[in-house]
C-alpha positions in Angstrom: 0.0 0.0 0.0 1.2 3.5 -1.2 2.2 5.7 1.8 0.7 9.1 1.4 1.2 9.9 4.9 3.4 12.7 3.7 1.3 14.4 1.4 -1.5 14.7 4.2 0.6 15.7 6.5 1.3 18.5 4.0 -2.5 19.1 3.8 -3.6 19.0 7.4 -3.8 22.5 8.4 -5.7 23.9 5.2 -7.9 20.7 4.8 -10.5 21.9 6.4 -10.7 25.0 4.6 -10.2 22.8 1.3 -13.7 20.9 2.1 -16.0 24.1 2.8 -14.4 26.5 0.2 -16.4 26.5 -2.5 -14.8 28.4 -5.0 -11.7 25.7 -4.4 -11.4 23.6 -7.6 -12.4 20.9 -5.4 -15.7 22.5 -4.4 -17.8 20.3 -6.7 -16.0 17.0 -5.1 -17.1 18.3 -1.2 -20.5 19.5 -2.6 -23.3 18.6 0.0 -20.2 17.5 2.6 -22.0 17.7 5.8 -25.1 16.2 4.0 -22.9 13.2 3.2 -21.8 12.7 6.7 -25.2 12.8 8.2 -26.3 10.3 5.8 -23.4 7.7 6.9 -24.6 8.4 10.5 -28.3 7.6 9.2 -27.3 4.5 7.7 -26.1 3.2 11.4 -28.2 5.0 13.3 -29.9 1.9 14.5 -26.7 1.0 15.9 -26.3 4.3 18.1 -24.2 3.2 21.4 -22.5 0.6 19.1 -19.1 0.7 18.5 -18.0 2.3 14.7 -14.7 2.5 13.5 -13.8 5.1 11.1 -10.6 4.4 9.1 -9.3 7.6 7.7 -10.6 10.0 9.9 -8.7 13.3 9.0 -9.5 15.7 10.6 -11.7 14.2 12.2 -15.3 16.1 10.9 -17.1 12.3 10.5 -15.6 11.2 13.4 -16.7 14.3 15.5 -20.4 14.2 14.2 -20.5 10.2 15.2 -19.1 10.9 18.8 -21.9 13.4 19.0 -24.5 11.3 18.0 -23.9 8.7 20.4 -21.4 6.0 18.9 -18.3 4.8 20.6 -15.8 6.0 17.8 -12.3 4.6 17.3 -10.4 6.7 14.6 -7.9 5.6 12.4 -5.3 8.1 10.6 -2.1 7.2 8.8 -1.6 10.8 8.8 0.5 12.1 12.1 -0.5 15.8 11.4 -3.8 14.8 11.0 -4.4 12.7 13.7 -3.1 15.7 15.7 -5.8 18.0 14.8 -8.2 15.7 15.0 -7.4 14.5 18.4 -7.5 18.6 19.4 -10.9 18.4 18.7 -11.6 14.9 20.0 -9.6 14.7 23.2 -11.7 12.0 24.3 -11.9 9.2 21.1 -8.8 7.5 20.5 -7.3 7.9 17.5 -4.5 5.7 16.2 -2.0 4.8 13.8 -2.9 2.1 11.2 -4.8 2.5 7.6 -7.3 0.1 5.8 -5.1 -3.4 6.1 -3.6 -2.3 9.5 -6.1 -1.4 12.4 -4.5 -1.9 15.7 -7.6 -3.5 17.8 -9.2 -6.3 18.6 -12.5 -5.5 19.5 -15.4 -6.6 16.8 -17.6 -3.4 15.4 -21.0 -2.5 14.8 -20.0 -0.9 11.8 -16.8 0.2 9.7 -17.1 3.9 7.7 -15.4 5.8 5.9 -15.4 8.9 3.5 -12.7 10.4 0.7 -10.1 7.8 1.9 -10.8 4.3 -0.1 -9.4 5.3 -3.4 -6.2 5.1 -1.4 -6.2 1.7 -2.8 -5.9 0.0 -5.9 -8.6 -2.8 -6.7 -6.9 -6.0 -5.4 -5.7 -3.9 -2.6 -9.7 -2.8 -1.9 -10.9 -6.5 -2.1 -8.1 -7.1 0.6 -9.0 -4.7 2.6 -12.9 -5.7 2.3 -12.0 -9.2 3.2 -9.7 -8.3 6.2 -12.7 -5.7 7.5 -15.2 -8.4 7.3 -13.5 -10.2 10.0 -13.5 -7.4 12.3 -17.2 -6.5 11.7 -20.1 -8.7 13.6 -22.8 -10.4 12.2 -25.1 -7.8 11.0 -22.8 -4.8 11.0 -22.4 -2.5 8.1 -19.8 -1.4 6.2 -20.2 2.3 4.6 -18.2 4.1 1.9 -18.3 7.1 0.8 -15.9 8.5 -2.4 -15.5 9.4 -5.6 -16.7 6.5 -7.9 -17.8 6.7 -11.5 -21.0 4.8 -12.8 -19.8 4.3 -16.4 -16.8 4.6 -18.7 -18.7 7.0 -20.5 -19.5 9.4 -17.1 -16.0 9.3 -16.3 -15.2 10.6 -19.8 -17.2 13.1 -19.9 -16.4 14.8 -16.3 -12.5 14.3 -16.7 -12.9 16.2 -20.2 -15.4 18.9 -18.4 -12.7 19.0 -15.5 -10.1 19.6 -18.2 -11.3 22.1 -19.8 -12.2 24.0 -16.5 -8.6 24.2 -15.2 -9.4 22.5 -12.9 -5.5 20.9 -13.2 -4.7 19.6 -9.7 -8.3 17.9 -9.6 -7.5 16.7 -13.1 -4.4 15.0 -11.9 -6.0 13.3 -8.6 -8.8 11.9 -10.9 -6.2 10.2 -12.9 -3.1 9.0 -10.5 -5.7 8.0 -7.8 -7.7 4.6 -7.9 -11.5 5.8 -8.4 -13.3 2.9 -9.1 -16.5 2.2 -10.7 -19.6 1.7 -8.8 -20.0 -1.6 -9.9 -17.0 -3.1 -9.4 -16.8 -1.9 -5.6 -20.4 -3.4 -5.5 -19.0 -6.5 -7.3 -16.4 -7.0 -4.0 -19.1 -6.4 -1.8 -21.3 -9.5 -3.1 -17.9 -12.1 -3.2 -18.8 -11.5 0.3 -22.4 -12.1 0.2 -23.3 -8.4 1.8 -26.3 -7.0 1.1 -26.0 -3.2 -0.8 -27.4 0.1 -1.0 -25.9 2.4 -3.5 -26.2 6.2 -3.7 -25.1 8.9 -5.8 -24.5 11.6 -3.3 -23.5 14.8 -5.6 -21.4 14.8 -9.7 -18.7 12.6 -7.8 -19.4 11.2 -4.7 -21.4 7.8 -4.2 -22.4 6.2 -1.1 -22.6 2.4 -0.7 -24.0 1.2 2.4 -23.1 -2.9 2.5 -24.7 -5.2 5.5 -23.1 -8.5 6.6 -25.7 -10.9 6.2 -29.5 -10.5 6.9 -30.7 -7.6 9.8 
């Protein structure tokens, strides 16, 4: 797995203002943000008082809303910066070292989330990591994911020419050096593992797939 510890590290202080800035060239990425986090606290809020892990927390804006809400949060950040500002805000929910194929605990979870962080991974990498969370996750638990996916070879054409020929240039670059998948085959990973799905498209970019281990 890539390290891109230092790159965050880079981008921890001005994240935040990255996300809510919307005349940022990654405005239309973060559109509807804190709508998207609600909605992954929806989709476990069944399990509020469970415990949710949260692999690539940030700065910690999911994790913060979860805590509110009820859940016993563990955060997990490769990113030392980040973990420190998250932790400023979160003095109270630990937040440790590890990434998608390393999470330092034992305990099993009600639920596994995460937002902006899986396409960290290439594919096999992804179906690894799936795999490796299922064990951690108990019977009827959920795994959430929330990123930048495209839902056909022709939609991905199309917005990587429109992003293009905005200027859009350091966008233009993540969208092809990163590993954004298409919905299907993240759904596709999902059902070697016999979960059932939900899938979402949350704004031009972002989709939300909600997958539960076995039956409710």
């Amino acid at each position: 797995m890539h390290d891109f510890s230092p790159l965050f590290d880079a981008w921890a202080a001005s994240y935040d203002a990255t996300v809510y800035d919307a005349d940022h060239e990654y405005a239309e990425v973060f559109e509807g943000y804190n709508a998207i986090l609600e909605n992954i606290c929806e989709k476990i809020s069944e399990k509020s008082g469970g415990v949710v892990l949260e692999i690539g927390i940030g700065t910690g804006n999911l994790t913060k809303l979860l805590y509110e809400k009820g859940f016993h949060v563990i955060g997990i950040e490769p990113s030392k910066e980040m973990r420190k500002i998250a932790q400023s805000k979160l003095p109270d929910v630990p937040i440790m070292d590890g990434h998608f194929l390393s999470i330092p605990v034992s305990v099993h979870m009600d639920a596994v989330v995460t937002s902006y962080a899986f396409h960290h991974l290439p594919l096999d990498e992804k179906k690894k990591a799936l795999v490796y969370l299922d064990g951690l996750l108990k019977d009827g638990g959920k795994i959430i994911i929330a990123d930048t996916m495209f839902e056909s070879e022709e939609y991905k054409k199309s917005l990587l020419d429109r992003v293009k020929s905005s200027g859009a240039f350091n966008l233009l670059k993540d969208l092809n050096t990163e590993y954004y998948e298409y919905v299907e085959d993240i759904c596709q990973l999902f059902r070697e593992l016999n979960y059932q799905l939900e899938a979402e498209k949350m704004n031009q970019y972002v989709w939300m797939i909600s997958a539960s281990k076995g039956r409710d």
